[in-house]
C-alpha positions as CSV (number, residue, x, y, z in Angstrom):
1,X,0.0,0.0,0.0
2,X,1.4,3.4,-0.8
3,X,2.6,5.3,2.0
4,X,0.7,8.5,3.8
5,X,-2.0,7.9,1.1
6,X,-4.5,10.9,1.8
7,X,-2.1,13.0,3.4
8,X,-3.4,16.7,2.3
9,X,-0.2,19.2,2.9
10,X,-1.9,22.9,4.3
11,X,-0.3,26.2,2.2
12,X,2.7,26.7,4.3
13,X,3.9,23.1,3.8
14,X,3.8,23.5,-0.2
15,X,7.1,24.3,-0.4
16,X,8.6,21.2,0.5
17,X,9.5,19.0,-1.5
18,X,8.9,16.0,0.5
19,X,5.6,17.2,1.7
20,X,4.3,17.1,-1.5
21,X,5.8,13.7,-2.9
22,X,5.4,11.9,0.4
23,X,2.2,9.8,-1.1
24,X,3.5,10.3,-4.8
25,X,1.8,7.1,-6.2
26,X,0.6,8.8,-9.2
27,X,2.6,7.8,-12.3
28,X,1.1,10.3,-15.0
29,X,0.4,13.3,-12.8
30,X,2.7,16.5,-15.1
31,X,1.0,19.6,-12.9
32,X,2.8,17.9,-9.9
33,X,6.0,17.0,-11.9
34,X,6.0,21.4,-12.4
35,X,6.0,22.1,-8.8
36,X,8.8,19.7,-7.5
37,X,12.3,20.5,-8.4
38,X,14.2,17.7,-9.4
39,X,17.2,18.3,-7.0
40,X,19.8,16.7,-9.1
41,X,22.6,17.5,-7.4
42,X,21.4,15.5,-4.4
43,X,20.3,12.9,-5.9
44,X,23.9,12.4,-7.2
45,X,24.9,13.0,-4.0
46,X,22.8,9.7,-3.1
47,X,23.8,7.7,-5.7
48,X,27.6,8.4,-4.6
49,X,26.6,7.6,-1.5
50,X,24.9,3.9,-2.9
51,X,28.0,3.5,-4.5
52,X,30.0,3.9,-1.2
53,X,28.0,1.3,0.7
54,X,28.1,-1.1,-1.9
55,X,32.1,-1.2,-2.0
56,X,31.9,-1.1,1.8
57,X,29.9,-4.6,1.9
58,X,32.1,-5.7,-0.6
59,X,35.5,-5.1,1.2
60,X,33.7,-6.0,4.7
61,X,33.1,-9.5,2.3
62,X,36.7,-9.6,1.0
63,X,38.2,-9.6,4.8
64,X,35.9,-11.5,6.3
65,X,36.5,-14.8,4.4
66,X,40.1,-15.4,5.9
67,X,38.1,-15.9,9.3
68,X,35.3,-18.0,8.0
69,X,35.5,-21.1,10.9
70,X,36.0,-24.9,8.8
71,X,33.1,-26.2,11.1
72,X,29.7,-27.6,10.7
73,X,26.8,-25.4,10.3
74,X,25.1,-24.1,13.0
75,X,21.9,-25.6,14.3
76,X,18.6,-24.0,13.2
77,X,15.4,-25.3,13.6
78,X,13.9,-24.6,10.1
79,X,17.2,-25.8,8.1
80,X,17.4,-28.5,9.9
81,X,13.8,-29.7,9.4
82,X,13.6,-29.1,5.4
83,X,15.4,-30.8,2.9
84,X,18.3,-29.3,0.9
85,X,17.5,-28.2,-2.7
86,X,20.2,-27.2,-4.5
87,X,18.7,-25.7,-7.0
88,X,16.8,-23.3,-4.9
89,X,19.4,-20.6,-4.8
90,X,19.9,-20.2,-8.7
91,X,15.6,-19.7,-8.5
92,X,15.8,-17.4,-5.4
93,X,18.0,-15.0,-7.8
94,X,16.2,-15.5,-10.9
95,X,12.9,-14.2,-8.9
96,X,15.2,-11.7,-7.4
97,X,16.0,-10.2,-10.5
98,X,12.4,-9.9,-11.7
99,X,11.3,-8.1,-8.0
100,X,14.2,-6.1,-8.5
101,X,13.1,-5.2,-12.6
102,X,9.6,-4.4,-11.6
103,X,10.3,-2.0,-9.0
104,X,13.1,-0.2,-11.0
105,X,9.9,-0.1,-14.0
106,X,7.9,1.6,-11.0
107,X,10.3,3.9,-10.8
108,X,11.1,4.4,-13.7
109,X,8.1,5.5,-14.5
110,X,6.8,7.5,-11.8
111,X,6.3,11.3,-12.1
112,X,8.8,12.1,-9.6
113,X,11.5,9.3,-10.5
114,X,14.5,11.8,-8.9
115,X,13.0,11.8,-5.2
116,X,11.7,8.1,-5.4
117,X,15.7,7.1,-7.1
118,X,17.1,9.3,-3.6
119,X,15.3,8.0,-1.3
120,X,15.6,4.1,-2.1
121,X,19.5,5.0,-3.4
122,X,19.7,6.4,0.6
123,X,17.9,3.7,2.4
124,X,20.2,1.0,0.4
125,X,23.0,2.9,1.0
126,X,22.4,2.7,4.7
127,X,21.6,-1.3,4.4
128,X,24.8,-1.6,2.6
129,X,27.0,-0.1,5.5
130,X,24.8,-1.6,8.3
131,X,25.6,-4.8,6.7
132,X,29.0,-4.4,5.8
133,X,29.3,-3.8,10.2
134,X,27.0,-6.8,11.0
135,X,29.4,-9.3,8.8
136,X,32.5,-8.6,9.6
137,X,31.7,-8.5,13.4
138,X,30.1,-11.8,14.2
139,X,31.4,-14.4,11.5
140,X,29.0,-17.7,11.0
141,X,30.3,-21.0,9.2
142,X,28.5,-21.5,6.3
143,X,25.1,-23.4,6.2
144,X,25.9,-24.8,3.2
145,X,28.8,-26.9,3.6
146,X,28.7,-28.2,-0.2
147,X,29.1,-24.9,-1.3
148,X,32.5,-23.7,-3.2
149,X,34.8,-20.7,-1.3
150,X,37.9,-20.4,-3.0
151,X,40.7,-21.4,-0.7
152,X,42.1,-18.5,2.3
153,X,45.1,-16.7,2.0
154,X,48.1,-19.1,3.2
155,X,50.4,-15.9,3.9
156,X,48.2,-13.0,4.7
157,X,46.3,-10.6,2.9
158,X,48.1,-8.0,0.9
159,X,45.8,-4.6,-0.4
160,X,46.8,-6.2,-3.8
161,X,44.5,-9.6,-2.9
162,X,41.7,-7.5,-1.2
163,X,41.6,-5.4,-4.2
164,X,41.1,-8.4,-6.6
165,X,38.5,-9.8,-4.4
166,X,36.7,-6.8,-4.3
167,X,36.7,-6.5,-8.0
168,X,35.9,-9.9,-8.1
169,X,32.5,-9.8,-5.8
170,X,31.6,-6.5,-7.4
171,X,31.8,-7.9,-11.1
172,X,29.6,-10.2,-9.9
173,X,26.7,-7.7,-9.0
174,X,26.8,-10.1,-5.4
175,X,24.9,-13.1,-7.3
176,X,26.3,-16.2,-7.0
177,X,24.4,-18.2,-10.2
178,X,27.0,-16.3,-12.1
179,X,30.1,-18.1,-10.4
180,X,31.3,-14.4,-8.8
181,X,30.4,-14.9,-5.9
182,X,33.2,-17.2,-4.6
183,X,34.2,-16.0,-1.1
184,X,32.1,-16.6,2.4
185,X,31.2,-14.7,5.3
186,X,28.3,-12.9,4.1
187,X,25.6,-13.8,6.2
188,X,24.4,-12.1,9.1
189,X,22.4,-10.0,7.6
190,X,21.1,-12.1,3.6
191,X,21.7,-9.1,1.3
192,X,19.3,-11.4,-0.7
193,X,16.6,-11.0,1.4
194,X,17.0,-7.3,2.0
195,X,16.7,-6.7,-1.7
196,X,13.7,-8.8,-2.5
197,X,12.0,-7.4,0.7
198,X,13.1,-3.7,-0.7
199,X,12.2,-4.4,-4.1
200,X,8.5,-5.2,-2.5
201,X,8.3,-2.4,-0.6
202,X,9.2,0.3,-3.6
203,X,6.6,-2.3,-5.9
204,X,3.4,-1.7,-3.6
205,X,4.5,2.0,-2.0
206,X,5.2,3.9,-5.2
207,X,2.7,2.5,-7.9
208,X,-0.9,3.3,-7.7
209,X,-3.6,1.6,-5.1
210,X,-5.1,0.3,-8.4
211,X,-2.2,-2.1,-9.6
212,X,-3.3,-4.1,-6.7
213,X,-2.4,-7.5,-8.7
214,X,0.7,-6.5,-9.0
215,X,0.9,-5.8,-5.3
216,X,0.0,-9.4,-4.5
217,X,2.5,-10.9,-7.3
218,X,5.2,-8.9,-5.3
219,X,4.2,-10.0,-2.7
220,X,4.4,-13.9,-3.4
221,X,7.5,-13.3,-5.7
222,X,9.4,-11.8,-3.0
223,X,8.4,-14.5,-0.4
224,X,9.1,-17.2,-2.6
225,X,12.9,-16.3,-3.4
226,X,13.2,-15.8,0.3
227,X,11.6,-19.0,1.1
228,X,14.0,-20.9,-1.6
229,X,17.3,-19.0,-0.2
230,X,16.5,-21.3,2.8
231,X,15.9,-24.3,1.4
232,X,19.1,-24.0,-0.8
233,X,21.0,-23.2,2.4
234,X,22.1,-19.8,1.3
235,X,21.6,-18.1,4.5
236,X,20.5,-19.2,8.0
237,X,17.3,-18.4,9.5
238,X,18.2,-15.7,11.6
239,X,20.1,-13.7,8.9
240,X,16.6,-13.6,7.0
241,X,14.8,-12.6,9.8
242,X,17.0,-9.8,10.6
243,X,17.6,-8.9,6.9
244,X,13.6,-8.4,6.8
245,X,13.4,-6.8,9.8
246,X,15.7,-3.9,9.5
247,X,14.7,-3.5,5.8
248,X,11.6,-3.1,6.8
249,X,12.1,-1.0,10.3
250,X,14.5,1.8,8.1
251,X,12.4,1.8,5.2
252,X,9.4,2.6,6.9
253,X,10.8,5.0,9.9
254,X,12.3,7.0,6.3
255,X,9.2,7.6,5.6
256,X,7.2,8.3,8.7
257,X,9.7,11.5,8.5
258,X,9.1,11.9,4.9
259,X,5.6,11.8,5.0
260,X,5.1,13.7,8.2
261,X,5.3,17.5,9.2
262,X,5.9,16.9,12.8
263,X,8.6,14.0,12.4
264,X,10.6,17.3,10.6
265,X,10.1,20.1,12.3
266,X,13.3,20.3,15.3
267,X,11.4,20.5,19.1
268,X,11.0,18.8,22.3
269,X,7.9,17.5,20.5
270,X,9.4,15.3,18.4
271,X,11.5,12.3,19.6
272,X,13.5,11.4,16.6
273,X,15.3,15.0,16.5
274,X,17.7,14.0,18.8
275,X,18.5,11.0,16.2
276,X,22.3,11.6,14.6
277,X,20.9,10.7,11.3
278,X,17.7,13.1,11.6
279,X,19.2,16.1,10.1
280,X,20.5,14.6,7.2
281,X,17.2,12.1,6.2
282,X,15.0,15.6,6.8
């Protein structure tokens, strides 16, 4: 459902920009399109910032597989109760993409496709460095002990062999059906799951009420990749539950300030002021 739907801003809240696109779910609405600047300077200034997290779950990736522990998954009540499928994470990806496709048409074709772009290029960019923290702190075996990790560093890393990784992981796009993906460690939180979940999330909040169908095929797209990620063992439970969780939690506490006056205006009134992150997400 699209966010703050029926929000009506009052004349002294015209001028902002995000009061007036906080509901945009209209994707053919030009007398709006007039009255919102597109801001392209910060939504470069998002994108770099994407660009930045991206690289930062990528090196985070890069270190952490030297200190990957050689010992037997980790017990976990739904893993351990289903049967493996190996097949089930080249499917996961290949609904992935589609989730991912749809919500960049969405976009893409939305009225005000520079705020919607800087707001989701924001959000990730914050998943990315969250997760790029979460990984390299707590380290899990895999839960997947068939899968193929190319061998640790004998002698140490050099910047030389962190560099090649990184270029290898990012050439990859962080799929592994395309044989990239060769180094372990990135689980806690599923960067799959966080981009099927935030793929869903841009589907149903920035296309019309009307494109319900849609909405539902989302919906059991999204679900489904996640659900196959665990049966193929690409992640454990808890690393989808928290990747879903914090997705959701950021994504949806973005827009509570986006979409409401009183979560931007700086006061005792409003609790999330105090936030180190306010200033910049108002």
């Amino acid at each position: 459902m699209p966010y703050c739907r029926g929000h009506k801003s009052t004349p002294s809240q015209e001028s902002n920009t995000l009061s007036q696109v906080s509901c945009a779910t209209d994707i053919s609405s030009p007398d709006d399109h007039e009255k919102v600047p597109l801001e392209l300077g910060k939504t470069l200034l998002c994108l770099i910032w994407l660009i930045s997290g991206f690289f930062a779950t990528t090196l985070s990736l890069a270190l952490t597989h030297d200190r990957v522990p050689d010992s037997s998954p980790l017990p976990d009540l739904l893993l351990d109760a289903v049967q493996y499928q190996e097949w089930g994470l080249a499917a996961s990806e290949v609904l992935l993409m589609i989730c991912v496709l749809t919500a960049l048409l969405v976009v893409v074709a939305h009225t005000h496709r520079t705020v919607l772009l800087r707001r989701i290029w924001l959000v990730l960019g914050l998943l990315y460095y969250y997760r790029a923290i979460t990984m390299a702190v707590t380290v899990l075996p895999r839960p997947d002990p068939t899968y193929t990790c190319r061998p640790k560093a004998e002698e140490g890393l050099t910047a030389m062999l962190v560099l090649r990784r990184v270029l290898t992981i990012v050439s990859g796009g962080g799929l592994s059906m395309n044989g990239r993906h060769v180094y372990c460690g990135d689980y806690i939180f599923s960067g799959h799951t966080m981009t099927l979940v935030l793929a869903h999330l841009v589907t149903c909040g920035y296309s019309p009420p009307s494109w319900r169908p849609l909405h539902w095929l989302s919906l059991l797209a999204s679900s489904t990749g996640v659900l196959l990620l665990l049966i193929s063992r690409g992640h454990y439970t808890i690393d989808v539950l928290l990747a879903y969780y914090v997705t959701t939690r950021l994504w949806r506490l973005y827009h509570a300030v986006a979409c409401t006056t009183y979560f931007r205006e700086e006061g005792e009134h409003n609790p999330l002021s105090g936030m180190f992150w306010w200033p910049a997400v108002r």
